[in-house]
C-alpha positions as CSV (number, residue, x, y, z in Angstrom):
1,X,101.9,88.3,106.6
2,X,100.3,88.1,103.6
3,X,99.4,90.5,100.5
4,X,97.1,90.7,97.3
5,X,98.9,92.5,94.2
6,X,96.0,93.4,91.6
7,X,98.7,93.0,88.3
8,X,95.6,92.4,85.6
9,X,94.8,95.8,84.3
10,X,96.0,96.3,80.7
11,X,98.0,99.5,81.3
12,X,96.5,101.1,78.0
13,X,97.0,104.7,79.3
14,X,100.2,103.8,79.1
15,X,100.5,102.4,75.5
16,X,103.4,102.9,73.8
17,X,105.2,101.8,76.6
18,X,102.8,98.9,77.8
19,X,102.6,97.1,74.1
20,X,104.9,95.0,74.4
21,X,104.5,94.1,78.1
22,X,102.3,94.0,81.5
23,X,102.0,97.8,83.0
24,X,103.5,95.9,86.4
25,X,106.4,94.8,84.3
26,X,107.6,98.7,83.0
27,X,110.7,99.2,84.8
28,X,111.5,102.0,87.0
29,X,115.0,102.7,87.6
30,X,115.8,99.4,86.0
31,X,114.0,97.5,87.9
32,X,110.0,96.5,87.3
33,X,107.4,98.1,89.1
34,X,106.4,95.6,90.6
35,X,109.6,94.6,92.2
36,X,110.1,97.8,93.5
37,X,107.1,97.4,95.3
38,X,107.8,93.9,96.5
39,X,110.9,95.7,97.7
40,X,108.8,97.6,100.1
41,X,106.8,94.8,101.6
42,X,109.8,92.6,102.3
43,X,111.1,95.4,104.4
44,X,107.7,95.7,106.4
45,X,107.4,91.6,106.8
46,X,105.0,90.7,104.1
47,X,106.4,87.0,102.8
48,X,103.7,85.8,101.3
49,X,102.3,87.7,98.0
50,X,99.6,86.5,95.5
51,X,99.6,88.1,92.6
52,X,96.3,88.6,90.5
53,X,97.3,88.7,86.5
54,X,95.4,88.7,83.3
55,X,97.0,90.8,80.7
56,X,100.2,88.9,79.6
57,X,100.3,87.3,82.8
58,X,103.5,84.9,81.5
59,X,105.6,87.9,81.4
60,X,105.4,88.4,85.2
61,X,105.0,84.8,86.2
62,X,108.3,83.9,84.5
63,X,110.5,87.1,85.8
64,X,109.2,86.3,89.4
65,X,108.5,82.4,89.2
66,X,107.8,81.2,93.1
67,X,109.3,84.4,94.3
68,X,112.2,82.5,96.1
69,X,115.2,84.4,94.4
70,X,113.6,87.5,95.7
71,X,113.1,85.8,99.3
72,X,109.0,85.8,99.0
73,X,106.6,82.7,98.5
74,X,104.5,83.9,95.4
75,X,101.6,82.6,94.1
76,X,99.5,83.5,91.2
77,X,95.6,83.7,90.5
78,X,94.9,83.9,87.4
79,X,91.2,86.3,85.9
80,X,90.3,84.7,82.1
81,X,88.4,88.3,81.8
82,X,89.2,91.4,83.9
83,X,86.9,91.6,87.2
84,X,87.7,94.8,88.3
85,X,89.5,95.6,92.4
86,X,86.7,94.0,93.7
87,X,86.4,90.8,91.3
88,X,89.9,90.0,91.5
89,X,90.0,90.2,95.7
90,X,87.2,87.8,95.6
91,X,88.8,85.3,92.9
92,X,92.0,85.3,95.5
93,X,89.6,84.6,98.6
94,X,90.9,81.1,99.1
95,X,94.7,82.2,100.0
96,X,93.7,84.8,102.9
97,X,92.2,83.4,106.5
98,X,93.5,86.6,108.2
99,X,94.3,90.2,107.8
100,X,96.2,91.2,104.4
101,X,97.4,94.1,102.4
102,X,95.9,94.6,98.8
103,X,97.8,96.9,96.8
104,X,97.5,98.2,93.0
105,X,100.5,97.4,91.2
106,X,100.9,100.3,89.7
107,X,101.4,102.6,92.2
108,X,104.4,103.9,94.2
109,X,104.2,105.4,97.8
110,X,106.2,106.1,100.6
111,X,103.4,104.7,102.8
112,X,104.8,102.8,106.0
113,X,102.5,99.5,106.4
114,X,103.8,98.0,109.5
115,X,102.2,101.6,110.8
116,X,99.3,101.0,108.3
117,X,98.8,97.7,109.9
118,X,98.9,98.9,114.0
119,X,96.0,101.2,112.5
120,X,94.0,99.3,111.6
121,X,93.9,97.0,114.4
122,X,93.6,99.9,117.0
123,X,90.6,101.0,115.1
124,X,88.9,97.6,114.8
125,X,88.2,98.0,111.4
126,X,87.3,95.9,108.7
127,X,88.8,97.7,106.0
128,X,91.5,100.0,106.4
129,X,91.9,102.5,103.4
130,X,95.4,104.5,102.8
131,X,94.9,107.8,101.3
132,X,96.6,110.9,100.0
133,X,96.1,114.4,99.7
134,X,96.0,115.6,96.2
135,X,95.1,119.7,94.8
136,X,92.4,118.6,92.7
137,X,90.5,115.7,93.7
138,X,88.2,115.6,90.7
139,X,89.8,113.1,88.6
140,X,90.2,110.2,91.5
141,X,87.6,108.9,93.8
142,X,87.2,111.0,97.2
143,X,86.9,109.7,100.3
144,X,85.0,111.3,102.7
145,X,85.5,110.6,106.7
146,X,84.6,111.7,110.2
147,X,86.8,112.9,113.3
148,X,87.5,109.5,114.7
149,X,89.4,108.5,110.9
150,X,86.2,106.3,110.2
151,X,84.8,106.6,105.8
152,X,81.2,108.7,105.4
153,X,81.3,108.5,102.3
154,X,82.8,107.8,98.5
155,X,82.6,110.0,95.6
156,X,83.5,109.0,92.0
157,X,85.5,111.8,90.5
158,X,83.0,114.8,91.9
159,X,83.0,118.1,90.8
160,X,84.7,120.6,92.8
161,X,81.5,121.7,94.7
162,X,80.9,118.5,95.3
163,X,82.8,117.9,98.2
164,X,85.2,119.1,101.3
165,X,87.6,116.3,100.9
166,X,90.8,116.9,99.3
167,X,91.8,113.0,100.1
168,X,91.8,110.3,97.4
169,X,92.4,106.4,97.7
170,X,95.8,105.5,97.2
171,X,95.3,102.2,96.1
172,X,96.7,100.4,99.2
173,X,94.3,98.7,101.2
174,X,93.9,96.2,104.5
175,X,91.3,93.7,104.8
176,X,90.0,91.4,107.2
177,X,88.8,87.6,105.5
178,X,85.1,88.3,107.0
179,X,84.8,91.4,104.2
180,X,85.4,89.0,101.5
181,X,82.2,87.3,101.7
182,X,79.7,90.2,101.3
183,X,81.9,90.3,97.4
184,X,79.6,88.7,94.7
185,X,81.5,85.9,92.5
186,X,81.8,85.6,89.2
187,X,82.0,88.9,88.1
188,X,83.5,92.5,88.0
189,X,82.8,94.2,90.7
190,X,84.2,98.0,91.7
191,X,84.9,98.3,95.6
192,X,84.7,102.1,95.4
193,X,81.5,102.0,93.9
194,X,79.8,98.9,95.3
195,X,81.8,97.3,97.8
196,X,82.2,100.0,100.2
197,X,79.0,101.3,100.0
198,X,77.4,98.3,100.8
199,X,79.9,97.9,103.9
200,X,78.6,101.4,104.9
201,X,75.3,100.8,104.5
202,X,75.5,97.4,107.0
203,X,77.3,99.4,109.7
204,X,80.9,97.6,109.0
205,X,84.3,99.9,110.0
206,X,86.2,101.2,107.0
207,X,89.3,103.3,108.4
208,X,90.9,106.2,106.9
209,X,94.3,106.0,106.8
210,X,96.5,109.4,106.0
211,X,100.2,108.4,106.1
212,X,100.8,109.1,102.8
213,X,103.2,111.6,101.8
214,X,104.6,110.2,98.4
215,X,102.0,108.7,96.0
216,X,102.0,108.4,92.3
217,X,99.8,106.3,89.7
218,X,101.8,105.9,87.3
219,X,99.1,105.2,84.6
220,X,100.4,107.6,81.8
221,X,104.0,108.4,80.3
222,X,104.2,111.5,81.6
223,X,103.6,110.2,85.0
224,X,106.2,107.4,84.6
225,X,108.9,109.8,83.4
226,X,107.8,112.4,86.5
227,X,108.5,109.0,88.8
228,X,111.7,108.8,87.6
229,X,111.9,112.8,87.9
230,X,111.2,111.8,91.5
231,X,113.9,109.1,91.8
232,X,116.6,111.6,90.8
233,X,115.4,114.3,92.8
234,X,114.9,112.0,96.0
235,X,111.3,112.3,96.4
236,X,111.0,108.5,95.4
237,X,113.0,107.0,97.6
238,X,114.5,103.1,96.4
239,X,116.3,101.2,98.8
240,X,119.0,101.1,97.0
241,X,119.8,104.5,94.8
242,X,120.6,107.8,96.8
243,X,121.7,110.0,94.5
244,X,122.5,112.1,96.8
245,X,125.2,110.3,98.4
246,X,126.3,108.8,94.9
247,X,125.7,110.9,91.6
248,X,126.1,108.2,89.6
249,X,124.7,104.5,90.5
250,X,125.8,101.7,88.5
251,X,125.2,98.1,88.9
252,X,127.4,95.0,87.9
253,X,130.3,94.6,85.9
254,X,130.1,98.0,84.1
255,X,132.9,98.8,81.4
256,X,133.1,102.6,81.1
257,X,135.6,104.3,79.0
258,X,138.0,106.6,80.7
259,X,137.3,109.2,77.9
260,X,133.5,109.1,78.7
261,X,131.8,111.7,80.7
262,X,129.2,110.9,82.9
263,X,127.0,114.0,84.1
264,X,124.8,112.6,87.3
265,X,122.6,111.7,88.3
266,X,122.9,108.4,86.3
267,X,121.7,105.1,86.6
268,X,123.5,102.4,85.0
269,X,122.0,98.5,84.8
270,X,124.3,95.4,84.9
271,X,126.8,95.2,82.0
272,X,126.4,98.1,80.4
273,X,129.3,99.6,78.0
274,X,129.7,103.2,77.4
275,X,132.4,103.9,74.4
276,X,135.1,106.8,74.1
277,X,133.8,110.3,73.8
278,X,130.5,109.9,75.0
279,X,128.5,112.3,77.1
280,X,126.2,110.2,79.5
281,X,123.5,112.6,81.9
282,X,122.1,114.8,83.4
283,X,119.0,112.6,84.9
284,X,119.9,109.1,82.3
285,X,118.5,105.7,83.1
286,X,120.5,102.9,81.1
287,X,119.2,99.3,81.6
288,X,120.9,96.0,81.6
289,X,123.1,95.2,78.9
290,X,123.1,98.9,77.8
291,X,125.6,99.8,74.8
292,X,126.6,103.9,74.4
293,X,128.4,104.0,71.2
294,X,131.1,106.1,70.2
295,X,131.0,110.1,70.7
296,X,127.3,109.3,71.9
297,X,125.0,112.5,74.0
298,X,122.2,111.6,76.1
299,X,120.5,113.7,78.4
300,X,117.3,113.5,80.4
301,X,115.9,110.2,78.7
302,X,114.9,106.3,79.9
303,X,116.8,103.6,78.4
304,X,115.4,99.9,78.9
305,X,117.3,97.0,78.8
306,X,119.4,95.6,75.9
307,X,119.5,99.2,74.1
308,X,121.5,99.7,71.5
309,X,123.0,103.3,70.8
310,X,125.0,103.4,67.7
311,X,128.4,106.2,67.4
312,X,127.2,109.8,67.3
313,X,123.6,109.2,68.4
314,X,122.0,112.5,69.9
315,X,118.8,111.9,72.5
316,X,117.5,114.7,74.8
317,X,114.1,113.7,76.9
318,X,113.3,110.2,75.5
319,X,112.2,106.8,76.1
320,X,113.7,103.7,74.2
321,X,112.2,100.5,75.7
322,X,113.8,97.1,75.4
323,X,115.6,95.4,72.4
324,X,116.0,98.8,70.6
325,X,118.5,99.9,68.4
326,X,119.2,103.6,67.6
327,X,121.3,104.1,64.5
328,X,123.5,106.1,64.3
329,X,124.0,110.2,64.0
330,X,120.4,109.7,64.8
331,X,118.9,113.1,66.7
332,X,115.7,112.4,68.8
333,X,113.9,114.7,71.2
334,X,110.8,114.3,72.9
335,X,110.4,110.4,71.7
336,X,109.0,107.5,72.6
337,X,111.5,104.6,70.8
338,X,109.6,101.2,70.6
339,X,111.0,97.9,68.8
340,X,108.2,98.8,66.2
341,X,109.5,102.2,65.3
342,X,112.0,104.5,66.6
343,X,110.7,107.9,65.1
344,X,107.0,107.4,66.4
345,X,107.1,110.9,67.9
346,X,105.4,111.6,71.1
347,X,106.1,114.7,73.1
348,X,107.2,114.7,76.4
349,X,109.2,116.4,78.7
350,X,111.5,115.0,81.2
């Protein structure tokens, strides 16, 4: 089975983090986005993935290559200027002669696709939508439907009288080939806003589908810090990390000092070093090649890989992306530590 990642989009609600690389690229417990996702698939049958890039698409394209290290054929389509959801489907038409998944790449969901899939084919649809149930639908695109799960209707980010729905698209999609043709060429094109109307209006089947019980965009830093919330808690569940059976998950060829305390839930990346008389967690993501100096205090903060923490350093509810050094006796709170600066405040809570 195949699958369409849409890995374009520029991420710029989630600048700092996204200056220095792709939004699908931003790890998440260590591990990119968009692997975790690919994660998912694998474990549902999807071998086949193309992935739709255009901002700093050599980033991706040289962690992932062919996708045979992580037991996928992956190919890549590249978009010289973005086309929007609808755009890029249409720019990958070539790859897909039967049904496929389309996912945004920057979402997270607990959604179960083989299910997803079944779905879809008992309702004969043409497009099958996933959604989720959200409080206050007014910020996301509403999707109204009838009692045999079939879309009535889409509404761009209504007002609250506006309608009975409290369902949103989740950003995980199945579509059959024959849908692809009624998508103009050549230029952005919104399927919310033009592509499933236009199905409506011609009498095609767009299914609603509601097994969705985790969902998260993670389009902002607070929303990527409340993922990891999630991870920690167990709400996000990763193949791999159960903090519940392990407080503290660490990776390869970790050298911890026996007068270090570690406080889980923790994660810790391949290689990392952790010095005497440091105090590592609660709630502490440390990337690859991680180094905790000497009488170091970390709590409730993100570390990337190939950070640097020099003796003494103090950091309570912060995120230091890659290839950062903190010197040291340094004392940071609510930060956002980027190779360009690491006191460009920005307040956040973890």
């Amino acid at each position: 089975m195949k699958a369409l990642f849409l890995a374009g989009g520029e991420g710029t609600r989630l600048r700092p983090l996204t200056d220095g690389v792709p939004k699908p690229m931003v790890p998440v417990m260590g591990r990119p986005l968009l692997e975790r996702n690919l994660e998912l698939l694998k474990m549902h049958g999807i071998d086949e993935v193309v992935l739709s890039v255009c901002y700093r698409p050599e980033a991706i394209e040289r962690y992932f290559g062919d996708g045979s290290d992580f037991g996928l054929k992956i190919r890549y389509a590249d978009e010289d200027l973005p086309l929007g959801t609808g755009g890029a489907i249409k720019n990958c038409e070539r790859y897909f002669d039967d049904t496929f998944f389309v996912f945004n790449a920057d979402v997270l969901s607990d959604i179960n696709f083989s299910a997803m899939l079944r779905y879809h084919k008992r309702k004969k649809a043409d497009v099958t939508i996933a959604v989720t149930r959200v409080k206050n639908p007014s910020a996301y695109g509403v999707i109204e439907y009838d009692e045999d799960g079939y879309a009535v209707s889409f509404l761009e980010k209504p007002a609250p009288h506006e309608t009975v729905s409290n369902f949103i698209n989740a950003g995980v999609y199945l579509f059959e080939p024959r849908v692809l043709r009624q998508i103009p060429s050549g230029r952005p094109v919104s399927v919310e806003r033009e592509l499933f109307p236009k199905l409506l209006a011609r009498g095609r089947k767009i299914a609603v589908y509601r097994g969705c019980h985790y969902w998260l965009d993670i389009g902002t830093p607070e929303k990527y810090i409340q993922a990891h919330r999630d991870g920690f808690d167990g709400g996000l569940r990763l193949p791999e990390v159960n903090f519940h059976e392990r407080a503290v998950y660490s990776r390869l060829d970790a050298r911890i000092s026996g007068k270090a305390v570690l406080r889980g839930p923790i994660y810790l990346g391949r290689n990392v070093r952790i010095a005497p008389g440091a105090v590592v967690g609660p709630r502490v993501v440390v990337g690859d090649n991680g180094v905790i100096g000497r009488k170091c205090r970390i709590a409730n903060s993100i570390l990337w890989n190939d950070v640097v923490l020099e003796d003494g350093v103090e950091m309570s509810e912060c995120i230091v992306t890659d290839a950062n050094t903190v010197r040291s006796a340094s004392r940071l709170k609510h930060v956002i530590c980027t190779p360009e600066t690491v006191k460009a405040a920005k307040h956040l809570a973890i």
